[in-house]
MILO-781060 format. One record per residue (C-alpha): residue number from 0; residue in one letter; x negated, y, z negated. Coordinates in Angstrom, 2 decimals. Layout:
N
ATOM / NUM / A / X / Y / Z
...
This chain:
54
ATOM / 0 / X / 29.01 / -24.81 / 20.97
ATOM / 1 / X / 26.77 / -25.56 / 17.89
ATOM / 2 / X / 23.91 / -24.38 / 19.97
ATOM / 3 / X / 25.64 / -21.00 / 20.30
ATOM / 4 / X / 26.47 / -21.13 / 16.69
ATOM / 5 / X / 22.95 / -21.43 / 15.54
ATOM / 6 / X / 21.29 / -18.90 / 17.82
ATOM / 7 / X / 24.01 / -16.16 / 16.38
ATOM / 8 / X / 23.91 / -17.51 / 12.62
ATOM / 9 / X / 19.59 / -17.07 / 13.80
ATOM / 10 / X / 20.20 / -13.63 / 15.00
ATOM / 11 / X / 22.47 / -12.23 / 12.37
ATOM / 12 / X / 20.26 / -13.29 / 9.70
ATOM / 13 / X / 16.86 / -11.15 / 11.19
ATOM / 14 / X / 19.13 / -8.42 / 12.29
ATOM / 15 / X / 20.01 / -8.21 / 8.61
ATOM / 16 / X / 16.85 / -8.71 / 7.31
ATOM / 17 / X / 15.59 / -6.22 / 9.48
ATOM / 18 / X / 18.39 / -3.77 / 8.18
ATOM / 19 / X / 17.82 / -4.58 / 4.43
ATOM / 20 / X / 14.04 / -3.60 / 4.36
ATOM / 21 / X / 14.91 / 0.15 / 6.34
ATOM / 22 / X / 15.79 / 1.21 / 3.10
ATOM / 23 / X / 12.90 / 0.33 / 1.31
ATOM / 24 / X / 11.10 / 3.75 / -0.29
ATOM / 25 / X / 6.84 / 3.32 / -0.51
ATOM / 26 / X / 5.63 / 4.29 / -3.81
ATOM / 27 / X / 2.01 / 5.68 / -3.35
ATOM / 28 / X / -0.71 / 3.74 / -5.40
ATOM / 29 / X / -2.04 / 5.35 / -9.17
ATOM / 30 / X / -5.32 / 6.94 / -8.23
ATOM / 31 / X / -7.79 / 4.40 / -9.17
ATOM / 32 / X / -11.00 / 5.23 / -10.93
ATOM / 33 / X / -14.45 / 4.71 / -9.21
ATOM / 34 / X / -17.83 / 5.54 / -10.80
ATOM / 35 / X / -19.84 / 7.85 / -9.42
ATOM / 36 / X / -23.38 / 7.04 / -10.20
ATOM / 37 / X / -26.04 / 9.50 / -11.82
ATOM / 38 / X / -27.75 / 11.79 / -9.11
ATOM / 39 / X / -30.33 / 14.82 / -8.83
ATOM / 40 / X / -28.20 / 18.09 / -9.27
ATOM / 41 / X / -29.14 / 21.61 / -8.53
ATOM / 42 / X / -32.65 / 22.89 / -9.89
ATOM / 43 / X / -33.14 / 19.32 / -10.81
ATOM / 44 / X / -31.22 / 18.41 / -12.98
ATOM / 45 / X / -30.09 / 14.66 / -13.89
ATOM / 46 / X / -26.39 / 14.57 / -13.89
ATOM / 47 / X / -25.69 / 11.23 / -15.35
ATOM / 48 / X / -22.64 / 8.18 / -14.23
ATOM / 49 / X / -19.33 / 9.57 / -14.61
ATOM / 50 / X / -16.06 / 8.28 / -13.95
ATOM / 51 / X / -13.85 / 10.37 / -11.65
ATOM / 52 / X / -10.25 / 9.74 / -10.14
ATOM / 53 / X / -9.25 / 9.20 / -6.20
């Protein structure tokens, strides 16, 4: 009997774990900022570093 007690106090616990985190809502990331290093443009040109966001 306390065997069967513990497996459904086991189960009950990661069914509602499992039913607690379906609700959760994923908030994308803030676009981070990367540098973006100097480079030949057009007609060469130097375009120096900038920062730009992703």
């Amino acid at each position: 009997m306390r065997r069967y007690l513990s497996l459904c106090l086991i189960s009950l616990a990661v069914l509602g774990g499992s039913l607690v985190q379906t609700g959760c809502v994923v908030v994308a990331p803030r676009p981070a900022r990367v540098w973006v290093p100097g480079y030949w443009g057009p007609s060469h040109v130097w375009v120096g570093g900038y920062y730009r966001y992703r």
